[in-house]
VEXDREN-2710 file (C-alpha; in Angstrom, 1 decimal):
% VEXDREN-2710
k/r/px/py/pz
1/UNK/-19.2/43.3/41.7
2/UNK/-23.0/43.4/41.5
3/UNK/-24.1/47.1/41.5
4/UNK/-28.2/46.7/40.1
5/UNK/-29.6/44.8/43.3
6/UNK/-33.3/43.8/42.7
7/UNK/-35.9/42.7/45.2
8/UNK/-39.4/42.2/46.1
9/UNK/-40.1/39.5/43.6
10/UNK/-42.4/36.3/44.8
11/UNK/-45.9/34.6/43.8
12/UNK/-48.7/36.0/43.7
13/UNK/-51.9/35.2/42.1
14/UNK/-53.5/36.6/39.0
15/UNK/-54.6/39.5/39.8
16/UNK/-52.6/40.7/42.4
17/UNK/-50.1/43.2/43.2
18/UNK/-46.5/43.5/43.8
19/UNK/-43.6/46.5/44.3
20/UNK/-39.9/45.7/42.7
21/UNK/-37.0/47.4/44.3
22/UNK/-33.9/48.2/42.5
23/UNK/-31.4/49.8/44.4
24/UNK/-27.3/51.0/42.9
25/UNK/-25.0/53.2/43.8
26/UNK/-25.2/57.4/43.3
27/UNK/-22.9/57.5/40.7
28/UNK/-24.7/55.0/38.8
29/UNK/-28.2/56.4/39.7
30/UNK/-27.6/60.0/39.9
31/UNK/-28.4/61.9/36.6
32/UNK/-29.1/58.5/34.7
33/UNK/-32.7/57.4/33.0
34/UNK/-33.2/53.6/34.4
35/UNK/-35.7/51.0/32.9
36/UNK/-37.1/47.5/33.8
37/UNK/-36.5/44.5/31.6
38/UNK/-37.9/41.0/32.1
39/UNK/-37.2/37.4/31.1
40/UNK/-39.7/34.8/30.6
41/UNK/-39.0/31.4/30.7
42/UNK/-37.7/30.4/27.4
43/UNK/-37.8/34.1/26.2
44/UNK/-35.6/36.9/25.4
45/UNK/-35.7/39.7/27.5
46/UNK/-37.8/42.6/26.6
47/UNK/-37.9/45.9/27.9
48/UNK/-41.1/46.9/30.6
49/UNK/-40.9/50.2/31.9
50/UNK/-38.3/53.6/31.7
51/UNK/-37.8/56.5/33.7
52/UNK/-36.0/59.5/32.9
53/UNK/-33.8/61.5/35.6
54/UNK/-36.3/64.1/35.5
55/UNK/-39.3/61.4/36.5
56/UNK/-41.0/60.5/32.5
57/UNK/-42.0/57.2/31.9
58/UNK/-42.5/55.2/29.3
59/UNK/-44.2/51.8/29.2
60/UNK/-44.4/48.8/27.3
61/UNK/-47.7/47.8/25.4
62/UNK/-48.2/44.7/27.4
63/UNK/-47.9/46.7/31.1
64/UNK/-49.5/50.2/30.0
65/UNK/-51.8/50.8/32.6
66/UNK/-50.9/48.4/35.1
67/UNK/-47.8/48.7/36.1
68/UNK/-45.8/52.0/37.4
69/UNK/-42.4/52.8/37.0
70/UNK/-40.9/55.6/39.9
71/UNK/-37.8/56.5/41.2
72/UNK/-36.5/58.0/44.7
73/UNK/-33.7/60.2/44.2
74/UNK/-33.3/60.2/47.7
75/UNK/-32.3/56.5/48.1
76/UNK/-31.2/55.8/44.6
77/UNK/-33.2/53.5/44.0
78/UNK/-36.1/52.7/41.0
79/UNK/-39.2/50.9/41.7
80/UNK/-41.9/49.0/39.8
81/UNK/-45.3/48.6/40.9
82/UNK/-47.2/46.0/39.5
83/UNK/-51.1/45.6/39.7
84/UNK/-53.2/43.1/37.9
85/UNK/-50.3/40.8/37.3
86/UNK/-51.0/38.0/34.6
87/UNK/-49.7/35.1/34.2
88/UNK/-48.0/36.4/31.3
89/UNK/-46.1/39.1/33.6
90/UNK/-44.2/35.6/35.3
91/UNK/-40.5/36.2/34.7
92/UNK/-37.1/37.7/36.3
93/UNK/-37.4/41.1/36.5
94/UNK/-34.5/43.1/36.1
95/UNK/-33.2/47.0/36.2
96/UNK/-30.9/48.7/34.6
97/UNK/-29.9/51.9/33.5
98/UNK/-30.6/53.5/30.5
99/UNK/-34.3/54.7/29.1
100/UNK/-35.2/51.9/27.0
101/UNK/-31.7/50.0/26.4
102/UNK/-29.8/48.7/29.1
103/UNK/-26.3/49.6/29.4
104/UNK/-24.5/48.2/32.3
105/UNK/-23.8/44.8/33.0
106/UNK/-27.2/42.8/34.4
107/UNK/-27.7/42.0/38.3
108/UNK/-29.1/39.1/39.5
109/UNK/-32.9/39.8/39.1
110/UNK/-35.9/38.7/41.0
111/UNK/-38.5/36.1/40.1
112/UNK/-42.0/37.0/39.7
113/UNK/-44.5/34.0/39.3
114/UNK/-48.2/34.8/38.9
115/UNK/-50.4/31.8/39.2
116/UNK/-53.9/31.5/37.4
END
């Protein structure tokens, strides 16, 4: 049972912008810090972006200052806006919960691919 549904992935080119959705259920998002992770092709996945129940963030070296991590409360869901996407950023994008370690099982992610 898939219960971390992401979306909004695509291509884009360098430089461009785009807004990851990742929507659960209350009782997973109610209360709980979530974070995005990402996979590159042929990569581990590392850790992006976190968000505490309360609305702190924390980012990851390589997206400080481009990308935003928020949440709505109201829809239980967690966002990430990206800006000034690099090719490096190209990868599935995942949520999950937890501040900077993931601790439920992984959905199905959503591919971002940013041409040069």
């Amino acid at each position: 049972q898939v219960q971390l549904v992401e979306s909004g992935g695509g291509l884009v080119q360098a430089g461009g912008s785009l807004r990851l959705s990742c929507a659960t259920s209350r009782s997973i998002f109610s209360g709980n810090a979530m974070g995005w992770y990402r996979q590159a092709p042929g990569k581990q996945r590392e850790w992006v972006a976190g968000i505490s129940s309360g609305g702190s963030t924390i980012y990851g070296d390589s997206v400080k200052g481009r990308f935003t991590i928020f949440r709505d409360n109201t829809k239980n869901t967690v966002y990430l806006q990206m800006d000034s996407l690099k090719p490096e950023d190209t990868g599935v994008y995942y949520c999950n919960t937890g501040f900077r370690v993931a601790t439920m099982p992984w959905g199905q992610g959503t591919q971002v691919t940013v041409s040069s």
